[in-house]
C-alpha positions, -999 to +999 in steps of 0.1 A: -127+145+204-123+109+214-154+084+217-169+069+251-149+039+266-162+022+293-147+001+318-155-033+300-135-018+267-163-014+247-165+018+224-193+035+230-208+065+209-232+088+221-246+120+206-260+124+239-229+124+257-211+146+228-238+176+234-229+177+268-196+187+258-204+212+227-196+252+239-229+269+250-247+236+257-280+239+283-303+217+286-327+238+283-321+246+246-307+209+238-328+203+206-307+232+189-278+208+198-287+182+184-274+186+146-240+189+153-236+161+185-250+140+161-226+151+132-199+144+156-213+108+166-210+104+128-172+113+126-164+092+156-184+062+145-165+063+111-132+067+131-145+035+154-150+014+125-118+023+108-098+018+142-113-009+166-107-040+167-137-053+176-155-072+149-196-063+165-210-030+157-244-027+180-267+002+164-293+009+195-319+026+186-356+037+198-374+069+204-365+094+228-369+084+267-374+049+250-348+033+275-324+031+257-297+043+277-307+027+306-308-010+285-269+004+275-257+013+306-273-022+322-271-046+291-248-043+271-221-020+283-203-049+293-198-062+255-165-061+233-180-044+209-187-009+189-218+002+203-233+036+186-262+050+206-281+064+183-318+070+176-318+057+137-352+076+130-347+078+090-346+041+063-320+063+048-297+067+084-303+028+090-291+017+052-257+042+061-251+029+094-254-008+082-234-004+044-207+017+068-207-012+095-204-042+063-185-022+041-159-021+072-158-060+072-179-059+109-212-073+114-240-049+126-266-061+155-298-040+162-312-036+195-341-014+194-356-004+226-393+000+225-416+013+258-438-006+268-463+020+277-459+052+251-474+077+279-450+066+305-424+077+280-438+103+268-442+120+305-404+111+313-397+128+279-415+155+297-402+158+327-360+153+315-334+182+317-327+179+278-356+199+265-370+192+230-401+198+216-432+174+216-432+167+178-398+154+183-407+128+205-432+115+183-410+118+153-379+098+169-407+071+182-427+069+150-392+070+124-370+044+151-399+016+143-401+024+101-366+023+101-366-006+118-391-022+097-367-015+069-339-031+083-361-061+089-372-061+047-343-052+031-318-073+056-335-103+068-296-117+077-292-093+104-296-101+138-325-077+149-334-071+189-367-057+202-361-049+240-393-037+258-385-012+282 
């Protein structure tokens, strides 16, 4: 399996996008899915780091039905960068993602995506093919801002994002 390129040359990693191609996926039963896309996301964003060129590693993150593949697919899609799409719901994912991305020699920019209006998201959540259950929606929203919120404490150098959606 080979990560997202777009167009514009960025590398773009999606668990997402991965699912879609795991045997037996439906949308329907997408949260049972979700372990091993985002296993494979993991893989591929080590093989990115290892093998691009490109010196800018964007972790996106945000809650489900946040916006934040809208923000990728309109903002920054165009970028010569590594972008990994990615929730980052857990301190201890962000603190991975950011030693891989330094130890690496590349320098890691957050863009979190944050709805304005949690109901709005929360009823697009709703109404999406990819089915999960409502706990995770409030898990992804409530873990994206702590772990941002750690990134902010414990690496005040980073270049840090907030996009309201």
């Amino acid at each position: 399996m080979s990560y997202t390129i777009s167009n514009f040359m960025s590398v773009i990693i999606a668990a997402d996008e991965i699912r879609k191609k795991l045997p037996n996926y439906s949308p329907d039963k997408a949260e049972t899915f979700h372990h091993e896309s985002a296993r494979q996301a993991d893989k591929l964003f080590k093989e990115a780091l290892k093998n691009s060129v490109y010196k800018d590693v964007i972790l996106l993150s945000g809650g489900t039905a946040s916006g934040k593949s809208e923000f990728l697919a309109t903002q920054l899609v165009n970028r010569d960068c590594i972008i990994m799409d990615a929730i980052l719901s857990t301190e201890l994912g962000a603190q991975n993602k950011i030693r891989q991305i330094l130890k690496a020699g590349k320098t890691p920019i957050i863009y979190t995506v944050i709805p304005d209006d949690l109901r709005r998201a929360f009823i697009a959540f709703l109404n999406r093919d990819r089915k999960f259950s409502d706990t995770h929606f409030y898990r992804t929203h409530s873990g994206s801002r702590r772990a941002l919120l750690w990134i902010a404490n414990n690496h005040p150098e980073l270049e840090i994002n907030i996009v309201e959606s």
